[in-house]
Every structure is written in structure tokens, then in C-alpha cells.
C-alpha positions as CSV (number, residue, x, y, z in Angstrom):
1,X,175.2,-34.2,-17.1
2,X,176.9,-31.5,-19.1
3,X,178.7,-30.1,-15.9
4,X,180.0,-33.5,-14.5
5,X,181.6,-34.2,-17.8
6,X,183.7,-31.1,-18.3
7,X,184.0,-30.0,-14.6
8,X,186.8,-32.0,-14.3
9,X,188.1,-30.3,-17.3
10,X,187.5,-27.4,-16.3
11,X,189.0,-27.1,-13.1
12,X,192.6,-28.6,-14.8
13,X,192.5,-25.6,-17.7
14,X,191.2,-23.3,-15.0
15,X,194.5,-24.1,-12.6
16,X,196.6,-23.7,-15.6
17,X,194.9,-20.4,-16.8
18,X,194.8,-18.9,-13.6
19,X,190.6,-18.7,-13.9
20,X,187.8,-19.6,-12.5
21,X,186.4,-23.2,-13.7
22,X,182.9,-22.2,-13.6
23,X,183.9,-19.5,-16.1
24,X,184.9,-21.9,-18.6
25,X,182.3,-24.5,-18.0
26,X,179.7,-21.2,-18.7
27,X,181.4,-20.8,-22.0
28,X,181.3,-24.1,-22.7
29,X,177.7,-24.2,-22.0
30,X,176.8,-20.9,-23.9
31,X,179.2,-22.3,-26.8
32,X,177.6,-25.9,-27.7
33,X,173.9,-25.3,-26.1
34,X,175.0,-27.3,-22.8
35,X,176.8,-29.8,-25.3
36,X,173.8,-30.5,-28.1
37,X,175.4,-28.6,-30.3
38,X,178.3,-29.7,-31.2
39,X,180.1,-29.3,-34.7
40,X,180.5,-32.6,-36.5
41,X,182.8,-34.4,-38.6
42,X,182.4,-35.0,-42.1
43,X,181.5,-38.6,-40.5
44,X,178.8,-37.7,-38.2
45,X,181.1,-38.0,-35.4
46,X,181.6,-35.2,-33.0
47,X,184.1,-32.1,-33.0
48,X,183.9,-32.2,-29.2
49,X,185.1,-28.4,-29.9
50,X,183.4,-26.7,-26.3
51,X,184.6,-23.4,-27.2
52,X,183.6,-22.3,-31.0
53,X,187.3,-22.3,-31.8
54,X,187.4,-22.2,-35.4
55,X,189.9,-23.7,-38.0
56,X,192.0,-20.7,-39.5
57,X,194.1,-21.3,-42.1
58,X,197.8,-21.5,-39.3
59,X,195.4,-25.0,-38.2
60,X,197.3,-28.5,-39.3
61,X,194.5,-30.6,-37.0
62,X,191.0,-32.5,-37.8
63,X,188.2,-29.8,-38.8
64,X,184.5,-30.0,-38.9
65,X,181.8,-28.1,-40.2
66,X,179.7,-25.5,-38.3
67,X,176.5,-23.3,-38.7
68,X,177.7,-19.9,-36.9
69,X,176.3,-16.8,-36.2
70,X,178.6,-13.7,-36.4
71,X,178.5,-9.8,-36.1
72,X,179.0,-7.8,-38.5
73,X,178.5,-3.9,-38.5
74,X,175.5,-4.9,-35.6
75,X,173.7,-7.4,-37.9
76,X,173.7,-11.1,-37.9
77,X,175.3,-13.0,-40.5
78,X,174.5,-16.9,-41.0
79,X,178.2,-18.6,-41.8
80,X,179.3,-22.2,-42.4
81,X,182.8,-22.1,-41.0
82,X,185.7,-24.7,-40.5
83,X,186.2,-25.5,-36.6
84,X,188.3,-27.2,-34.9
85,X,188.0,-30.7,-34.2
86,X,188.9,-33.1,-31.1
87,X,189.4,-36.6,-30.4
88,X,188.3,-35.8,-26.8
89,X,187.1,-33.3,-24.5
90,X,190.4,-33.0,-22.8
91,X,192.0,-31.8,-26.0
92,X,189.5,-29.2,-26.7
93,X,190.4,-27.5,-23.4
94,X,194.0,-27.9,-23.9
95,X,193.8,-26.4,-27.3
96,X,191.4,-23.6,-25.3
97,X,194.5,-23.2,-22.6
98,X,197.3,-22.9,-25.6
99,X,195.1,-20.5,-27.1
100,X,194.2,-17.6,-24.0
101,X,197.1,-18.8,-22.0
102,X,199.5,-17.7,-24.8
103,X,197.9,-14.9,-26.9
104,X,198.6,-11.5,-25.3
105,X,195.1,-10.4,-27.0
106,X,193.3,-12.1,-23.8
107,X,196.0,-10.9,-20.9
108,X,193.3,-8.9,-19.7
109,X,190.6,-12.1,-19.7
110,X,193.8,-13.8,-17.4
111,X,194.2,-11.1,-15.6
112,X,190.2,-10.9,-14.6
113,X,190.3,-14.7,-14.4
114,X,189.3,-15.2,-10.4
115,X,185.8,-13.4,-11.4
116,X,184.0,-15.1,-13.9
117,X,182.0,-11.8,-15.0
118,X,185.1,-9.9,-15.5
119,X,186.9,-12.9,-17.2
120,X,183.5,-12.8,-19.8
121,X,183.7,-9.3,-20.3
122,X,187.4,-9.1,-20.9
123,X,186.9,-12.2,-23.3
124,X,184.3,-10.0,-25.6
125,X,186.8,-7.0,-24.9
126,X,189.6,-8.9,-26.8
127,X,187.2,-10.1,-29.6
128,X,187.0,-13.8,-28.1
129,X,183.2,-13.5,-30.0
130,X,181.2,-11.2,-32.7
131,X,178.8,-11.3,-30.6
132,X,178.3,-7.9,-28.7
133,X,175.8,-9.6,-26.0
134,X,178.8,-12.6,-25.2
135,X,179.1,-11.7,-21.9
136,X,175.6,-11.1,-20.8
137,X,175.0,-14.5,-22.0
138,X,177.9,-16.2,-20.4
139,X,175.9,-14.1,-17.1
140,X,172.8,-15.9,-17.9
141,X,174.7,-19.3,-17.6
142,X,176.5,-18.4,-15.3
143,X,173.2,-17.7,-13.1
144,X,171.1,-20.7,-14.4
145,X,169.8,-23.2,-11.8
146,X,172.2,-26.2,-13.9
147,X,175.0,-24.0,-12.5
148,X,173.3,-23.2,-9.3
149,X,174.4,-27.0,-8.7
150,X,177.3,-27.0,-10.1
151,X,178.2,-23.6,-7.3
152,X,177.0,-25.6,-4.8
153,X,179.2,-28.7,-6.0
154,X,182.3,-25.9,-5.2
155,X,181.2,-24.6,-1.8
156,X,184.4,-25.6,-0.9
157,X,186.5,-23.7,-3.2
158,X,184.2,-20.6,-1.3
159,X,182.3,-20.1,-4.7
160,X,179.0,-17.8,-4.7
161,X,176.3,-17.7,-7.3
162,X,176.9,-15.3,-9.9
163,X,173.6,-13.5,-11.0
């Protein structure tokens, strides 16, 4: 259910980006636990933030509170942190595209954007996470039978099963 909701997300930031749109449905996935976990407004409602983006202080939009888990020095530190926050899923890839599509920190993430690997390991290169294990886990997702599917869904675009 996860996929066919931002798939057709995907794909649109992926043209845009230059990337493969299984790559940023992977993220997605690894990002919110395949969507159930989700930052939330002080109202319950949701963030629909797919991508951990969080609220620094240059952000003038909705925020939402998150539980993260960041990297410091090799050990894991517990945060609550500000996110960003959506009115749809749409906008949380926009905002996604405005952010890689213009910073020069993730050229090399464009650049490596046909290979979803190499577009995950160039995201952790540029410090996209804390975590040093980001792009083995966007390979685990990227491998999982839900995206076993979603391959198949793309035979036509010639996609192959990452593993």
C-alpha cells in the first residue's frame, strides 16, 4: 500500500532529480517505517514528512515533533527534533527535490542517481543521515520482497532487483 501511494510521487521527483524512483521510494520506506512512522503535528495529524527532513532554524513552514536517532562520535543519541511538516505527500517530495536538486552538498547523490546503490551511498557521503549504516539499510529496502513488487511493477522502465 506504501509503494502505490508514493510511486507516483516518486517517479515525478525522480524525473526532476535525474534519479531512480525506486531510490526515493527506498528512502522513503527506510525514513517513516514503510509510512507508520510518521512525525505528527501538535494535533495528532500527520507530518506526511517521507524523508526525515528536519525544521532548521532558515524553515518559515508547519513543523512537527519527532523522536530521532542520531550519530554522534559512533554512539546513538535519542533526540526530539523539529521536522518539517506537509499538507500532502506531494509537498514532502517537492520540498525533497528543492532540497538535493539545489544543494551542491548532494551533486554527487545526482550525479549517481540512475543507480539506486550509488545514489544511497553518495547520500550518506554528503551527510544526508548520522547514521553510518544509511545506505546498507536503504540496500535492505531496496532488496525486500514489498519492493520486489514494486521492480516488477517497472519491468518496463528495464529495472532489476537490487540485492
Amino acid at each position: 500500500e506504501f509503494i502505490r501511494e508514493v510511486l507516483p510521487h516518486a517517479r515525478r521527483a525522480a524525473a526532476e532529480l535525474g534519479v531512480h524512483p525506486l531510490a526515493l521510494v527506498a528512502q522513503a520506506a527506510l525514513e517513516t517505517g514503510w509510512g507508520g512512522r510518521l512525525p505528527r503535528r501538535a494535533d495528532g495529524g500527520p507530518s506526511h514528512n517521507l524523508f526525515g527532513i528536519k525544521a532548521g532554524p532558515g524553515w518559515g513552514g508547519e513543523r512537527a515533533a519527532a523522536r530521532t536517532l542520531e550519530y554522534e562520535d559512533g554512539v546513538v543519541v535519542e533526540r526530539r527534533e523539529q521536522s518539517r511538516a506537509y499538507h500532502s505527500i506531494g509537498q514532502s517530495f517537492a520540498d525533497y527535490v528543492r532540497l538535493i536538486g539545489e544543494s551542491p552538498r548532494y551533486a554527487a547523490a545526482r550525479a549517481a542517481g540512475a543507480d539506486p546503490l550509488r545514489y544511497a551511498e553518495a547520500l550518506q557521503a554528503a551527510g544526508y543521515a548520522t547514521d553510518p549504516a544509511y545506505a546498507a539499510k536503504i540496500r535492505a529496502v531496496l532488496g525486500s520482497e514489498p519492493m520486489a513488487a514494486a521492480w516488477a511493477a517497472l519491468k518496463d522502465e528495464a529495472a532489476e532487483p537490487m540485492t
